[in-house]
TITOR-984189 format. One record per residue (C-alpha): residue number from 0; x, y, z. Coordinates in nm, 3 decimals, padded with zeros to 5 digits. Example, Ala and Ser with C-alpha at 12.3 -4.5 7.8 and 13.67 -1.06 7.14 Angstrom:
# TITOR-984189
REC  torfi       px       py       pz
REC      0   01.230  -00.450   00.780
REC      1   01.367  -00.106   00.714
END
This chain:
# TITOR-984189
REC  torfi       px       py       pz
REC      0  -01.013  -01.223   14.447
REC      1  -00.920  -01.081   14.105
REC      2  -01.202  -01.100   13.805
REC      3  -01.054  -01.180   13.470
REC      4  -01.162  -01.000   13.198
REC      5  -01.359  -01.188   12.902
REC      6  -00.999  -01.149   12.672
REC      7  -00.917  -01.474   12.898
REC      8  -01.057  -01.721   12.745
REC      9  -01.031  -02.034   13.044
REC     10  -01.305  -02.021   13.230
REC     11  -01.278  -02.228   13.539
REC     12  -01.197  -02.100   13.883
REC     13  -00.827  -02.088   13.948
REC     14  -00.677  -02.062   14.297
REC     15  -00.369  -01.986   14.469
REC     16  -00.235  -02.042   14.814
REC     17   00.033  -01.877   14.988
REC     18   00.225  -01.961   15.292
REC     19   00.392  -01.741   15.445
REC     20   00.817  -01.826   15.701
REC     21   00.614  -01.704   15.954
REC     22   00.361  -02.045   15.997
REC     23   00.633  -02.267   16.021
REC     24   00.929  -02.427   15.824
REC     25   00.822  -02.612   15.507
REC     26   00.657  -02.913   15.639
REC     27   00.420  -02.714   15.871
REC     28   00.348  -02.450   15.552
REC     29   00.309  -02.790   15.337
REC     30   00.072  -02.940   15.573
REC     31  -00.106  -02.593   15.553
REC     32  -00.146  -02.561   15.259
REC     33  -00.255  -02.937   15.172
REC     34  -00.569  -02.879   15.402
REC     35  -00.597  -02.565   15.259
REC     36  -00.605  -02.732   14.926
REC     37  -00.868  -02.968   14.997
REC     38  -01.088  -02.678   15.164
REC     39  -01.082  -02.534   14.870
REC     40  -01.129  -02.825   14.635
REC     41  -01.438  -02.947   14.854
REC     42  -01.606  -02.556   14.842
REC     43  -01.496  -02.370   14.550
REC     44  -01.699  -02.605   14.283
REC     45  -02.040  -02.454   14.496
REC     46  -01.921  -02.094   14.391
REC     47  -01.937  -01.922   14.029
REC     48  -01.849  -01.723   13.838
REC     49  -01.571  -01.941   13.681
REC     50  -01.410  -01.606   13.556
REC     51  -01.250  -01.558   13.906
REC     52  -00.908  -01.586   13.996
REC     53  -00.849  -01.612   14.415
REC     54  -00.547  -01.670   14.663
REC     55  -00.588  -01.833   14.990
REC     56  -00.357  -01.695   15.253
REC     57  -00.262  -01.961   15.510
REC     58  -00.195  -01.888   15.859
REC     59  -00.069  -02.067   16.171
REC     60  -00.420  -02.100   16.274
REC     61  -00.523  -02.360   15.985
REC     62  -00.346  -02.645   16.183
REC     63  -00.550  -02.580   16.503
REC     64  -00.901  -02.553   16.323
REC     65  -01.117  -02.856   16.229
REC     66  -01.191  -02.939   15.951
REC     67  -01.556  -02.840   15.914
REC     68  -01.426  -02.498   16.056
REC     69  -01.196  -02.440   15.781
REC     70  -01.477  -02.531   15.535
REC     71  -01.690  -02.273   15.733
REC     72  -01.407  -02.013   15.713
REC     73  -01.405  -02.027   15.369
REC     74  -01.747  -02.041   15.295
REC     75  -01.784  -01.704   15.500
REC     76  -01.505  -01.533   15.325
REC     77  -01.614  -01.646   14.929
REC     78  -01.965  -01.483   15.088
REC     79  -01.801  -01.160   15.194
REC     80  -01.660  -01.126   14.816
REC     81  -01.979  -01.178   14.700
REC     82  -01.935  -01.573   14.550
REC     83  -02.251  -01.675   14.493
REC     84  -02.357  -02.005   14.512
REC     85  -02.519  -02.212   14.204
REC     86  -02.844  -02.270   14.123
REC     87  -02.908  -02.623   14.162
REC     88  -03.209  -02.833   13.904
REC     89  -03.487  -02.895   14.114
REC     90  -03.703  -03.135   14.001
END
């Protein structure tokens, strides 16, 4: 995770993903890093700031997990850089 500073002027969350020869040949890193993708499409909007830049690293393991695992996985580790999530309207 990387903080922009406020010269940037975009201000939505951008995220990278990296796959490394040693998961696979490029369909297995592809199929990696499509469910990696959606992971991070289904958490990331839950996080702010928006002035954050982060890369995903995928391993081997990502094919083995569930789904709701991989959400989990993520969720932990945006936690552990200290994501926090967004205040939602009650009313």
């Amino acid at each position: 995770m990387r903080e922009r500073e406020a010269s940037e002027a975009e201000m939505s969350v951008r995220v990278g993903f990296t796959v490394s020869r040693k998961v696979g040949n490029a369909v297995v890193r592809n199929r990696v890093r499509r469910r990696l993708r959606e992971t991070a499409e289904t958490i990331m909007p839950k996080y702010t700031p928006g002035n954050r830049d982060y890369v995903i690293i995928g391993r081997h393991q990502a094919l083995k997990l569930s789904f709701p695992s991989l959400l989990k996985d993520l969720e932990r580790a945006l936690k552990n850089l200290g994501a926090q999530r967004k205040v939602e309207n009650e009313i």
